[in-house]
VOSE-465144 format. One record per residue (C-alpha): residue number from 0; residue in three letters; x, y, z. Coordinates in pm, 1 decimal. Last residue first. Layout:
BEGIN
n->NUM res->ala px->X py->Y pz->Z
...
% end
This chain:
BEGIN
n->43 res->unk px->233.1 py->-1954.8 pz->107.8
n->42 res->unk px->-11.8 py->-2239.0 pz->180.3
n->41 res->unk px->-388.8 py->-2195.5 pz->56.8
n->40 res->unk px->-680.8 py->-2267.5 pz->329.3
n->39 res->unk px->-824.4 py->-1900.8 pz->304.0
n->38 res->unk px->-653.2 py->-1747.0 pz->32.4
n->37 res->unk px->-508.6 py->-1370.8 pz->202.7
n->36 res->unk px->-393.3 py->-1115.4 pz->20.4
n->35 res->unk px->-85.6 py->-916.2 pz->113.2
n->34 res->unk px->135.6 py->-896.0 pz->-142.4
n->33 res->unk px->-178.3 py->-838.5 pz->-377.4
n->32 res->unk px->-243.6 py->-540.7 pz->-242.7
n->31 res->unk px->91.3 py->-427.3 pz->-218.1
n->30 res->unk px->131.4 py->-449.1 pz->-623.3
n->29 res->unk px->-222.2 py->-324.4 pz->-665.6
n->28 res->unk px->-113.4 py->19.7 pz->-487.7
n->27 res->unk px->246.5 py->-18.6 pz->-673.9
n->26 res->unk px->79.6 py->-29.2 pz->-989.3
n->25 res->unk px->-164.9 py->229.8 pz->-899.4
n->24 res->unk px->135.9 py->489.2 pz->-809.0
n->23 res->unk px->80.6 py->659.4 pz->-475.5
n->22 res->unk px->82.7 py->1031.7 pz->-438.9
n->21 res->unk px->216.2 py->1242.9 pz->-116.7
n->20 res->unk px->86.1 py->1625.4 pz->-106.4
n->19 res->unk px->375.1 py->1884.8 pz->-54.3
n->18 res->unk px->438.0 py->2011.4 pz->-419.9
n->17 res->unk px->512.4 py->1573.6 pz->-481.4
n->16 res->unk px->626.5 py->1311.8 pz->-213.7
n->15 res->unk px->577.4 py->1004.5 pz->-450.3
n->14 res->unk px->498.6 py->676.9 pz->-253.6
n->13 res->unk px->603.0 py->314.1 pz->-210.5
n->12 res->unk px->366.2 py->103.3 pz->-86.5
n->11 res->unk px->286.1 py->-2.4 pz->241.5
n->10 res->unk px->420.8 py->31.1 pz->562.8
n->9 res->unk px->641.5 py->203.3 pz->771.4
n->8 res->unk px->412.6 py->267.9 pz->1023.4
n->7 res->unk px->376.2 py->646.6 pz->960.4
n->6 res->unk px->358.5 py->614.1 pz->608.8
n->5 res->unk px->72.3 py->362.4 pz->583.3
n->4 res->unk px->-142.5 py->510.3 pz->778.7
n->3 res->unk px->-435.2 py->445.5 pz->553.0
n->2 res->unk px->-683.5 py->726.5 pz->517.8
n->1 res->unk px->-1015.6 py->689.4 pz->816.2
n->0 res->unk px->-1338.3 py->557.4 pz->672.1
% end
């Protein structure tokens, strides 16, 4: 399975740009998650 390309579509979480490698924060990972599930039949 290919990485998320999250950065180049201006997407997603917020990240951490850190000695060159980018990190994301678990909060924020479950934070987006959850911004974006889906409840079959529920109203937003």
């Amino acid at each position: 399975m290919k990485p998320p390309r999250w950065r180049s579509q201006k997407i997603g979480p917020p990240y951490i740009k850190m000695m060159g490698r980018i990190l994301y924060r678990v909060s924020d990972i479950g934070a987006y998650e959850q911004s974006c599930l889906v409840i079959p039949g529920a109203e937003k």
